[in-house]
N, C-alpha and C positions, 0 to 999 in steps of 0.2 A: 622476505620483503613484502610491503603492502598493497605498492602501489596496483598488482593488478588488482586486489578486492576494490581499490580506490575506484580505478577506469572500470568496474563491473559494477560498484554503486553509482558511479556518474550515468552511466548508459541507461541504467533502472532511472535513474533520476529524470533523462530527458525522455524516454520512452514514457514517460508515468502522463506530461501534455498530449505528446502524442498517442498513446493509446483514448485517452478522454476524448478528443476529439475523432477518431476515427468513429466510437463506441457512439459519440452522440449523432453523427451522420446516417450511422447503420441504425439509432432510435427515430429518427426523423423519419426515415426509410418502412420501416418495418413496424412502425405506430404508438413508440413509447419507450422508455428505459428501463421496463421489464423484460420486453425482449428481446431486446438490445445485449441486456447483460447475459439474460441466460444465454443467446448465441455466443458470446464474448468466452463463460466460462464451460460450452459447450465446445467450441473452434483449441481454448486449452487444455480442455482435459485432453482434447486428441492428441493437441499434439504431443502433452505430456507422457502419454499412451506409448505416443511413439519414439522418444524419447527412450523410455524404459525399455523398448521391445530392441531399438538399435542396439542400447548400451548393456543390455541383459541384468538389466537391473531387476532383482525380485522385490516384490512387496508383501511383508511381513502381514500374515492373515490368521484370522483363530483367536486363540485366547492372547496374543499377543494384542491385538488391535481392539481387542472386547474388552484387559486388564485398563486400558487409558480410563481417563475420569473423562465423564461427559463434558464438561468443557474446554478439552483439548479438542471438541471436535464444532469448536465456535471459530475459529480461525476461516474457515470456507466463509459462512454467514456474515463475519466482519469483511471480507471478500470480496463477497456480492454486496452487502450495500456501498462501498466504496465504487465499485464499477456502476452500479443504477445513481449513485447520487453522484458522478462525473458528469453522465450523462444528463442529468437535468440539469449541473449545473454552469458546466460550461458555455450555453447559447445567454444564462442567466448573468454569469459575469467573466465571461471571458476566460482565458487558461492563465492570464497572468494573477488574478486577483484570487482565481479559483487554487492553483497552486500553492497559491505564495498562506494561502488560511490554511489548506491542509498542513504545509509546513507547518505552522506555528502552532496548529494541531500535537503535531508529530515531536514538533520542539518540545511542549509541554510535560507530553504523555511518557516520552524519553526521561527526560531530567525526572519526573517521578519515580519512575522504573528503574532505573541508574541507583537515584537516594535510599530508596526500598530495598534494591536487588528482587524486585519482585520478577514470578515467569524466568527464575533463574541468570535474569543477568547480572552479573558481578555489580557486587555496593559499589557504586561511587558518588561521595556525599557532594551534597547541594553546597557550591561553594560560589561568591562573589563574581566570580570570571563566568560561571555558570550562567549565574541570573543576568547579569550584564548583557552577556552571548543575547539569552532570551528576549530580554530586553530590545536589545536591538533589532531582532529578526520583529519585533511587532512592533517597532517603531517601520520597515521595510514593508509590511504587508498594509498598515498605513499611508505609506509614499505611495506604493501600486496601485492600489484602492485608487486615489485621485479623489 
């Protein structure tokens, strides 16, 4: 059944405004959205940490973690700028408008990735319901805009 990865992407979903705004309060606070974020992915890795120590989760270290290609390990750095440019940009347009373009961000960069099957996720071709879908979601981040 799906529905809980659904209710666990919906939660990531709405946590995603609310983390931004916490991150840009704690930038306001603290002098900027440099360090803002690094507290941000300073406060996760703990608790990630902790995470792993509750659940006894080991992490694979050595030539296991040295064999990756250097850019498996951009995913952190796409990361960080996500959490520093939240923070600049939600006092800049707000969490609805700031949202709603990552979406359409994410909508794009998807349906490429889908078409491709690139980063390993399964081909699923660019098809008319597709772009439509797309289509729409930027026709919404124009209505939001105002």
């Amino acid at each position: 059944m799906k529905w809980p990865y659904l209710l666990m992407a919906l939660t990531a979903g709405i946590l995603i405004p609310v983390q931004a705004g916490i991150n840009a309060l704690l930038g306001r606070m603290v002098g900027g959205a440099e360090a803002a974020a690094f507290i941000s992915f300073a406060v996760g890795t703990a608790v990630l940490a902790a995470y792993l120590l509750v659940f006894r989760i080991s992490l694979p270290l050595g030539q296991t973690v040295a064999a990756a290609p250097w850019w498996y390990w951009t995913g952190g750095a796409f990361g960080a700028f996500f959490v520093a440019a939240s923070v600049l940009l939600v006092p800049k347009l707000g969490a609805g408008v700031m949202v709603s373009v990552i979406i359409a961000g994410q909508i794009v960069a998807s349906l490429a990735l889908d078409h491709f099957g690139a980063l390993g996720y399964p081909v699923r071709p660019m098809d008319v319901q597709r772009v439509v879908g797309a289509a729409l979601l930027a026709a919404g981040v124009f209505l939001i805009k105002g």
